[in-house]
Backbone bond lengths (Angstrom), bond angles and torsions (degrees), N, CA, C in turn:
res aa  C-N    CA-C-N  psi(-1)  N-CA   C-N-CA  omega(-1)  CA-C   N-CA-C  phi
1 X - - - 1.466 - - 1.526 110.68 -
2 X 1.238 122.90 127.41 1.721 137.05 151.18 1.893 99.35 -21.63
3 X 1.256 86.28 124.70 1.943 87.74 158.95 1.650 110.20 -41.79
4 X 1.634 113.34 -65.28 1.349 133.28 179.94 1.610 87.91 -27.73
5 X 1.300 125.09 -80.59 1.193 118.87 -151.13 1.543 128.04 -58.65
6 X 1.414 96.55 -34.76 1.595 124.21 150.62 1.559 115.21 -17.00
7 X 1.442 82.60 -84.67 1.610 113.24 -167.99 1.883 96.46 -46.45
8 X 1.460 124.64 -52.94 1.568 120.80 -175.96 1.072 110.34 -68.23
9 X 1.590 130.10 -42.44 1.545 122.21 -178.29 1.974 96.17 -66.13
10 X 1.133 116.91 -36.25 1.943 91.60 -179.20 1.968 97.23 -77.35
11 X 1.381 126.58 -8.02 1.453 91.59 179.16 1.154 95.80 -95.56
12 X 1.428 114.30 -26.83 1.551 95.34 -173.10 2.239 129.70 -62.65
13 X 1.546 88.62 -41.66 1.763 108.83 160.85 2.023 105.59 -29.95
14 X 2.026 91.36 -80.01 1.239 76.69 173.23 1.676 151.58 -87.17
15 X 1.520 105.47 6.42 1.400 112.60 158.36 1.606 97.00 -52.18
16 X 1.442 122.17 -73.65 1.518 131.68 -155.08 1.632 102.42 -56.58
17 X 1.631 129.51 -17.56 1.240 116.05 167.98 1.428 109.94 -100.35
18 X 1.325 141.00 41.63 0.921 162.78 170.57 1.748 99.26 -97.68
19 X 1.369 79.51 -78.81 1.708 106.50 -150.76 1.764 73.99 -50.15
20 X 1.427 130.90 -81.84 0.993 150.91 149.29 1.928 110.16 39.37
21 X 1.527 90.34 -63.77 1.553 115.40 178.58 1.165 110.19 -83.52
22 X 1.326 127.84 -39.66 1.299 106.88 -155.85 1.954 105.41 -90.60
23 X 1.160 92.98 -10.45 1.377 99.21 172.96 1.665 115.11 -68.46
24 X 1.598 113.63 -46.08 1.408 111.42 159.86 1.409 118.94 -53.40
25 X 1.193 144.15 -35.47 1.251 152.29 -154.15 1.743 117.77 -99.02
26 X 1.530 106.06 -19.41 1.241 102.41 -147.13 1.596 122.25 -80.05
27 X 1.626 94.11 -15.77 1.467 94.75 162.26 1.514 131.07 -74.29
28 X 1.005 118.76 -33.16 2.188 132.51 145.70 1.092 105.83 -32.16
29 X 1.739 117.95 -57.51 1.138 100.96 -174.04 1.479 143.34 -58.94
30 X 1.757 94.23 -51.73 1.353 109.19 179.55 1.467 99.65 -48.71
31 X 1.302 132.85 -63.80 1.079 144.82 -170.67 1.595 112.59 -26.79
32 X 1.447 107.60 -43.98 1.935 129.35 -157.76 1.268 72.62 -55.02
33 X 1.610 101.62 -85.05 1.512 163.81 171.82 1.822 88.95 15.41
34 X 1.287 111.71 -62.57 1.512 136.28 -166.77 1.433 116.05 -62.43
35 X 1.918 100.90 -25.68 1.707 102.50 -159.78 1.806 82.66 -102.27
36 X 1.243 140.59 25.48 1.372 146.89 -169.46 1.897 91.99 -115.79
37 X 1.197 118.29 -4.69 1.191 86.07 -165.12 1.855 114.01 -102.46
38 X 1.455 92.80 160.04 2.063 96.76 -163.00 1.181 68.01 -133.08
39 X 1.730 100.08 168.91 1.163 128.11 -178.30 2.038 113.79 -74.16
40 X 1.660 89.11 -38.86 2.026 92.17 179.86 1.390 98.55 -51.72
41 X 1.178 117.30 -54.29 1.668 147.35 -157.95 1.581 94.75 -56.86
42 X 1.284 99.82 -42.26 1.896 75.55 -167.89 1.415 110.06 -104.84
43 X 1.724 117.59 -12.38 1.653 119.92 153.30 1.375 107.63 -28.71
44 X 1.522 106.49 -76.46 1.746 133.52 -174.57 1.728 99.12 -29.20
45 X 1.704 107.83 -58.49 1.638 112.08 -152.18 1.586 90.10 -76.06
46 X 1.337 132.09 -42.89 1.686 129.93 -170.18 1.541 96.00 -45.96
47 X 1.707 100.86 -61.38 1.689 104.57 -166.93 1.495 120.42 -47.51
48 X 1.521 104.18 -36.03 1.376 108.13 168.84 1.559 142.52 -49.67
49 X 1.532 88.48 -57.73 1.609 118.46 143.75 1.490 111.87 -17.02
50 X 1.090 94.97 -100.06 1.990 97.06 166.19 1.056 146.29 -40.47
51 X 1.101 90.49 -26.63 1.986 98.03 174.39 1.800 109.93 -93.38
52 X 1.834 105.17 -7.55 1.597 88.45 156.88 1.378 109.38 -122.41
53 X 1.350 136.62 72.03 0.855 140.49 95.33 1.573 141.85 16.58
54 X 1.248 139.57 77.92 1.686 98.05 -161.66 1.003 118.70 -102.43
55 X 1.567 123.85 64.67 1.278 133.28 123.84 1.376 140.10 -88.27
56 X 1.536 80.77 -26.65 2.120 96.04 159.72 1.221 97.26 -73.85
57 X 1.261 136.35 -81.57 1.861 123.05 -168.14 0.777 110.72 -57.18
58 X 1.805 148.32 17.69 1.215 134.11 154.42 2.003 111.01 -76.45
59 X 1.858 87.54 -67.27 1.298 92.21 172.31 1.817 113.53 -54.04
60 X 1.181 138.34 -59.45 1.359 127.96 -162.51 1.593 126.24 -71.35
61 X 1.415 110.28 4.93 1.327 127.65 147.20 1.132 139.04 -99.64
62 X 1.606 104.08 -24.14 1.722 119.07 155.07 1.760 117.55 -62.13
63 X 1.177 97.74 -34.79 1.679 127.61 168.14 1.562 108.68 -22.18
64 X 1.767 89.64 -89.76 1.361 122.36 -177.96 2.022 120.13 -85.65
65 X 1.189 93.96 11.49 1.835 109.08 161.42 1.595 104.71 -101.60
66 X 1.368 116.06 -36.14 1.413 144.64 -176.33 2.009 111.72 -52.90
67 X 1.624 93.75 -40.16 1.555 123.55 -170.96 0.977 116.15 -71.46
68 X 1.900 128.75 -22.62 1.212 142.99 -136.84 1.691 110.70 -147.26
69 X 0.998 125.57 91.22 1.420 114.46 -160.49 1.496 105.03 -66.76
70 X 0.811 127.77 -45.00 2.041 120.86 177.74 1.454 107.29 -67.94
71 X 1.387 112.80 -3.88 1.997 101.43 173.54 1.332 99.81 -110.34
72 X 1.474 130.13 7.08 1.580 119.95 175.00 1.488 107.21 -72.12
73 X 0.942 146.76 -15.65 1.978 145.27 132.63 0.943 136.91 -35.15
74 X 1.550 107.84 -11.32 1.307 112.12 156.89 1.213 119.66 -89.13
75 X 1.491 119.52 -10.94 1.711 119.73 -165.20 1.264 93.40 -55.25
76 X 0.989 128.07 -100.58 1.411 131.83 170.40 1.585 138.94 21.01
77 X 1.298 111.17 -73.01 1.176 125.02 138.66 1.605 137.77 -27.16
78 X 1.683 103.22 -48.94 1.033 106.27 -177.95 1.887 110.32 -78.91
79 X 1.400 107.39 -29.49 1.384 114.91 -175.25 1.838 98.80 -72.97
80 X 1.160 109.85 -25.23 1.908 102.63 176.58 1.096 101.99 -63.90
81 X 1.713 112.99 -59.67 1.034 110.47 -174.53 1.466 143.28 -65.28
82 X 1.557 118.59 -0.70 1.155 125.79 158.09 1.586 118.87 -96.09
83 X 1.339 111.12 -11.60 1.479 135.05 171.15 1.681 94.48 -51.96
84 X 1.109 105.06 -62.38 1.342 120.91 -157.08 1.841 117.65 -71.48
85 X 1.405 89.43 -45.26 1.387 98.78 165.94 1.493 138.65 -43.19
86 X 2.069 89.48 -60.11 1.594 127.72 159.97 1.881 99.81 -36.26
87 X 1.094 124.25 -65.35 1.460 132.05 -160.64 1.493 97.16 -68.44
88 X 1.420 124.24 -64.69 1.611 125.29 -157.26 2.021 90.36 -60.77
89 X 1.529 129.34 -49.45 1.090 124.46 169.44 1.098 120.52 -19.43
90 X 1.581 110.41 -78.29 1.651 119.81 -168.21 1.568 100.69 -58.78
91 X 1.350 108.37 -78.26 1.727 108.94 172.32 2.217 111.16 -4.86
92 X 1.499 92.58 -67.02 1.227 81.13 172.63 1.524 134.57 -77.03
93 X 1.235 108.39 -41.47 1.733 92.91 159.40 1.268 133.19 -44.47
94 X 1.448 128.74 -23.27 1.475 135.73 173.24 1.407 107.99 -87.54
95 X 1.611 128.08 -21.62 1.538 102.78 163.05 1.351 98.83 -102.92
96 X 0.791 155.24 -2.99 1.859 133.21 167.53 1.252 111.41 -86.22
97 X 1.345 112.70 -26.54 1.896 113.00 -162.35 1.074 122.78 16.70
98 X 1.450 123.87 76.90 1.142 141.94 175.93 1.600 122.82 -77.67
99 X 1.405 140.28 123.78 1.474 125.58 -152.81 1.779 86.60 -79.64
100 X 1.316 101.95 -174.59 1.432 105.79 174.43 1.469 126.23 -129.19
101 X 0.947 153.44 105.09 1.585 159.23 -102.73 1.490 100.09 -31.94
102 X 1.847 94.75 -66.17 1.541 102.22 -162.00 1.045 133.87 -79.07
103 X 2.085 92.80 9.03 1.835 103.83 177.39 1.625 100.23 -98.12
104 X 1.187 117.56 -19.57 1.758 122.94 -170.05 1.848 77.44 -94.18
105 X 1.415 146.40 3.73 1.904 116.39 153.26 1.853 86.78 82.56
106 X 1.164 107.28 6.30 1.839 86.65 160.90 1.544 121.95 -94.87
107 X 1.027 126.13 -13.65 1.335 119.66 160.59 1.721 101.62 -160.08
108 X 1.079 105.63 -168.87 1.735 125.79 -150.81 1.700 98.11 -100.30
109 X 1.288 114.97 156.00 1.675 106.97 162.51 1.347 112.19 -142.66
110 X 1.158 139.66 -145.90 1.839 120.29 -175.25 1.565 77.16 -134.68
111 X 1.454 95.98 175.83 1.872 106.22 -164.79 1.455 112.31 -76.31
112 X 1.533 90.59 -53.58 1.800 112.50 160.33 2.065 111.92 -2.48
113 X 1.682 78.93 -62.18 1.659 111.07 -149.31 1.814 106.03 -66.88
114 X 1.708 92.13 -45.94 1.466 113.16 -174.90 1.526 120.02 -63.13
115 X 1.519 108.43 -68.52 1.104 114.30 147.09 1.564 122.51 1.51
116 X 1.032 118.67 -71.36 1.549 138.66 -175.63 1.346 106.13 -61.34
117 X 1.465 112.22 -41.09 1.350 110.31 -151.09 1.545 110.95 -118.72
118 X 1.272 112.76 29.27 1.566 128.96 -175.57 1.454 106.62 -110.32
119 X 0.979 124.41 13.95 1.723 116.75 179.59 1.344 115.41 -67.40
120 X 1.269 129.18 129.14 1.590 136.47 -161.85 1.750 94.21 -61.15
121 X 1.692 130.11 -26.46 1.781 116.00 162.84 1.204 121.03 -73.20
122 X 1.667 118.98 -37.36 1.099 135.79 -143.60 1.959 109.27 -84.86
123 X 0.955 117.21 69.65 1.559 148.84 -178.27 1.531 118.41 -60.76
124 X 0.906 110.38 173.15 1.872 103.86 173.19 1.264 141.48 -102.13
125 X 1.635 97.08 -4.28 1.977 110.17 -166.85 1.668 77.52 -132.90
126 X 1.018 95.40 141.95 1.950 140.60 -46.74 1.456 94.98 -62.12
127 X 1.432 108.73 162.00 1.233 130.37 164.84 1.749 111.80 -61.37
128 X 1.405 85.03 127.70 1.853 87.39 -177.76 1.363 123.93 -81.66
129 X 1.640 102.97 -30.37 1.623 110.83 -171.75 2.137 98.42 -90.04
130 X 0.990 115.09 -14.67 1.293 119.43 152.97 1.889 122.95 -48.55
131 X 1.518 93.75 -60.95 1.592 102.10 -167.95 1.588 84.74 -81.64
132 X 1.167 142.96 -16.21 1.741 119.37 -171.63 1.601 93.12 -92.83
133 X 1.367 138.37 -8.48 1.375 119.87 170.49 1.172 122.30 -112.18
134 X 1.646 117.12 -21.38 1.433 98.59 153.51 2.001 122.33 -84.76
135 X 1.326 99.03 -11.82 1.717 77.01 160.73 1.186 130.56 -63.63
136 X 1.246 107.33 -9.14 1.684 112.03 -171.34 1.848 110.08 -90.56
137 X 1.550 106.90 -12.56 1.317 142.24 -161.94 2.138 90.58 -39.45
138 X 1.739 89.16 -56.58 2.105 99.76 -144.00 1.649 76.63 -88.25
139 X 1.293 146.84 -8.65 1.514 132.92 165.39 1.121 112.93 -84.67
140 X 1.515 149.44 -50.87 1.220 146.25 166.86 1.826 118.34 -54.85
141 X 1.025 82.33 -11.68 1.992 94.54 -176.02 1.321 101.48 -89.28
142 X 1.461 127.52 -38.14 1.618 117.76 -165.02 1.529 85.26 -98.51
143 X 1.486 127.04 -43.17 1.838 127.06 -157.72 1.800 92.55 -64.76
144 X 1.531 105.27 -52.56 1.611 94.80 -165.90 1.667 113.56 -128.25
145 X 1.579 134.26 78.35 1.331 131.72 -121.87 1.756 84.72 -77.42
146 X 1.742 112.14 -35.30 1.394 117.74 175.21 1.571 112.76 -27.31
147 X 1.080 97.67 -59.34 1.501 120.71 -144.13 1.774 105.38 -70.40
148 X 1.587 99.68 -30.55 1.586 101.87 -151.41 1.966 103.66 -76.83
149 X 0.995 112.51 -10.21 1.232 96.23 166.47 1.508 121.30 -82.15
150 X 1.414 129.79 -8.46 1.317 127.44 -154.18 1.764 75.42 -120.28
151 X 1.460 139.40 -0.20 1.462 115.83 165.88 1.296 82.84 -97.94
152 X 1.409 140.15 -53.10 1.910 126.91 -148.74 1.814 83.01 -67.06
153 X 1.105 140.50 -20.88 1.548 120.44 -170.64 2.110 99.90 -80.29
154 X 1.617 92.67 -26.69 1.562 84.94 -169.48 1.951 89.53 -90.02
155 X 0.897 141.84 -0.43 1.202 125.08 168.91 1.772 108.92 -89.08
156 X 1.326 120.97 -34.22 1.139 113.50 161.25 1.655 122.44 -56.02
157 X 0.939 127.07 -30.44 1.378 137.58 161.19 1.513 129.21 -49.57
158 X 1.946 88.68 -60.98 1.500 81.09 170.98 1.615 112.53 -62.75
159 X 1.058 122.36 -25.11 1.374 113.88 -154.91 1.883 98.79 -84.41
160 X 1.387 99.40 -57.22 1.858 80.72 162.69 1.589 152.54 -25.40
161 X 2.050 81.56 -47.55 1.328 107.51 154.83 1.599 134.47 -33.67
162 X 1.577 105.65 -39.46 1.468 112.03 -159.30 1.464 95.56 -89.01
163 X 1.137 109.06 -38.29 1.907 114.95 -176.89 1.096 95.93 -70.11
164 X 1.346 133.79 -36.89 1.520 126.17 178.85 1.530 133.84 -54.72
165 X 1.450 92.20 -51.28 2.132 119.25 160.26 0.678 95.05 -40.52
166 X 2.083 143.17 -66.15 1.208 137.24 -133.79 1.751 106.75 87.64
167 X 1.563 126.21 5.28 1.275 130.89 152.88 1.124 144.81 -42.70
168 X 1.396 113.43 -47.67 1.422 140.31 161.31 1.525 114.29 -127.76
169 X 1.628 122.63 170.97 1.106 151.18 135.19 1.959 120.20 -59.38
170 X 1.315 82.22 161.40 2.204 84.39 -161.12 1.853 79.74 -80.48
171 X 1.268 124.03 -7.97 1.553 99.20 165.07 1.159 132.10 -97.59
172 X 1.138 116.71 -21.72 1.503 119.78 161.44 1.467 122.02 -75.39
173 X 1.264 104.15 17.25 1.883 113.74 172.82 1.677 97.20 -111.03
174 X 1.449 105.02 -45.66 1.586 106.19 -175.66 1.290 102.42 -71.27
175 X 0.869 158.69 -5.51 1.705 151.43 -151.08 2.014 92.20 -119.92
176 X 1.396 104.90 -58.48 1.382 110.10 -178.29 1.237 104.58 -47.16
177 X 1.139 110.20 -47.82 1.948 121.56 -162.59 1.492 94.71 -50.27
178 X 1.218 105.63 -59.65 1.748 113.09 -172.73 1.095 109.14 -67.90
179 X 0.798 127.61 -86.67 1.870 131.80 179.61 1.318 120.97 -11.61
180 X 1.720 108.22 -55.40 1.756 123.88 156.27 1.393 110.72 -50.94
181 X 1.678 124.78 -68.23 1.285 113.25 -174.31 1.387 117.08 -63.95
182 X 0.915 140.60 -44.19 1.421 129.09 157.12 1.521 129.36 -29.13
183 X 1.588 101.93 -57.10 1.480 99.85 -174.37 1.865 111.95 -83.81
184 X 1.344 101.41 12.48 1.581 104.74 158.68 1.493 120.86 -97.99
185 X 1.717 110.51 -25.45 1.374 123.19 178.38 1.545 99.58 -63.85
186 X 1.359 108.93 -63.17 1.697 120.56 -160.93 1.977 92.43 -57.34
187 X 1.075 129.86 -45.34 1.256 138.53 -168.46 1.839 106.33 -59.47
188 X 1.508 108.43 -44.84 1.390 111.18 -173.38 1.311 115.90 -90.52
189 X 1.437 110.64 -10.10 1.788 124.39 -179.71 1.617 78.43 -79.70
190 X 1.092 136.95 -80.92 1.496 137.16 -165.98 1.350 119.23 -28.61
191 X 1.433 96.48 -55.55 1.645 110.89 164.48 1.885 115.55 -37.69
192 X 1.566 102.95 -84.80 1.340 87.57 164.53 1.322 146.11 -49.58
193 X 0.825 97.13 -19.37 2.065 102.26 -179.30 1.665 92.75 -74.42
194 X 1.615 122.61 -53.10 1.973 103.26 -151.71 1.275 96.73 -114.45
195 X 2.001 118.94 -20.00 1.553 102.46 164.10 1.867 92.73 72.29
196 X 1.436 91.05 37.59 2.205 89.32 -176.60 2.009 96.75 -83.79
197 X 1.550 103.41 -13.26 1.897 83.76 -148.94 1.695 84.16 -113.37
198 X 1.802 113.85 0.31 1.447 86.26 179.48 1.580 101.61 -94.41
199 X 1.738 98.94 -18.19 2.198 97.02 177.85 1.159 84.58 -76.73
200 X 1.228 157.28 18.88 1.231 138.58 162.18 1.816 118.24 -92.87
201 X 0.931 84.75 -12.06 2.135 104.92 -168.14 1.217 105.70 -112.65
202 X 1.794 115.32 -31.38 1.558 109.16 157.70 1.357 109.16 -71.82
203 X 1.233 137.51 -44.35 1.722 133.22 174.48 1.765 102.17 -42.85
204 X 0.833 98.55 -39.08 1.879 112.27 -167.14 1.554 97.93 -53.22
205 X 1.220 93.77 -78.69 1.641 119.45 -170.53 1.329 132.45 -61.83
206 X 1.847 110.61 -13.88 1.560 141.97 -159.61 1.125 129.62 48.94
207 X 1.772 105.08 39.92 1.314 107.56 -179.13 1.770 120.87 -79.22
């Protein structure tokens, strides 16, 4: 076997004993997860909540691609790629229909939160605001290399966040995480190889 190939069968093994675990665990968790919560603590986690959104991380990365005239080629890209994300999400919440902590009576959520999160599609596997910030993960990493640790710290956040509400389970954050970062990796490898969405932005623009 190729090192390369190596190297994916050990991430892939332990991604799958991840996913693996946290699925055994995840009712403990939420539960831990729940007896952590203070009032600063859950101001902080609501605000978080909201600010990923993905209509805020649409615009505030369109923003700062927007700022930079040689990264406006990525706009594009990045909007497929949350296009895409957005769709494989819902798709999957409607065949797993998974309840969501505080609808399966394992822990509590605020009204704010519920409200939002009661839609007869809107399910718990995978986490959506998970897969819309790490898809954005392999574009903010090559567009701004500065930057990408202080978004993967705010995508770890949001995603804490959701186990924190009582929104999701720690597996339906880990599954999103991947699923999103992946389908932004596979999206921007494509990108470079045929260069379809920047002749697409020069057609746009009349370059």
């Amino acid at each position: 076997m190729k090192k390369r190939d190596i190297e994916f069968a050990i991430i892939f093994i332990a991604v799958a004993l991840i996913i693996v675990t946290s699925f055994y665990w995840d009712n403990q968790i939420v539960k831990d997860i729940a007896l952590m919560r203070a009032e600063a603590l859950t101001v902080f986690f609501i605000a978080i909540a909201l600010a990923s959104s993905e209509g805020i991380i649409a615009v505030f990365l369109s923003v700062i691609l927007l700022w930079q005239y040689d990264k406006r080629k990525w706009i594009m890209p990045l909007w497929f790629t949350l296009a895409i994300s957005a769709i494989a999400g819902f798709f999957l919440k409607l065949m797993i229909k998974r309840e969501r902590p505080f609808q399966a009576e394992l822990v509590s959520t605020f009204d704010l939160l519920e409200k939002a999160n009661y839609s007869s599609w809107n399910f718990s596997f995978p986490s959506f605001q998970a897969m819309m910030v790490f898809c954005a993960v392999p574009i903010v990493s090559k567009n701004f290399p500065k930057f990408k640790y202080a978004w993967i710290l705010f995508a770890g956040l949001v995603a804490f966040s959701r186990v924190y509400l009582g929104l999701h389970f720690l597996s339906d954050v880990i599954v999103g995480g991947i699923i999103g970062y992946f389908i932004g990796l596979i999206i921007i490898n494509k990108e470079e190889e045929s260069h379809f969405w920047q002749k697409t932005y020069n057609k746009v623009i009349g370059v």
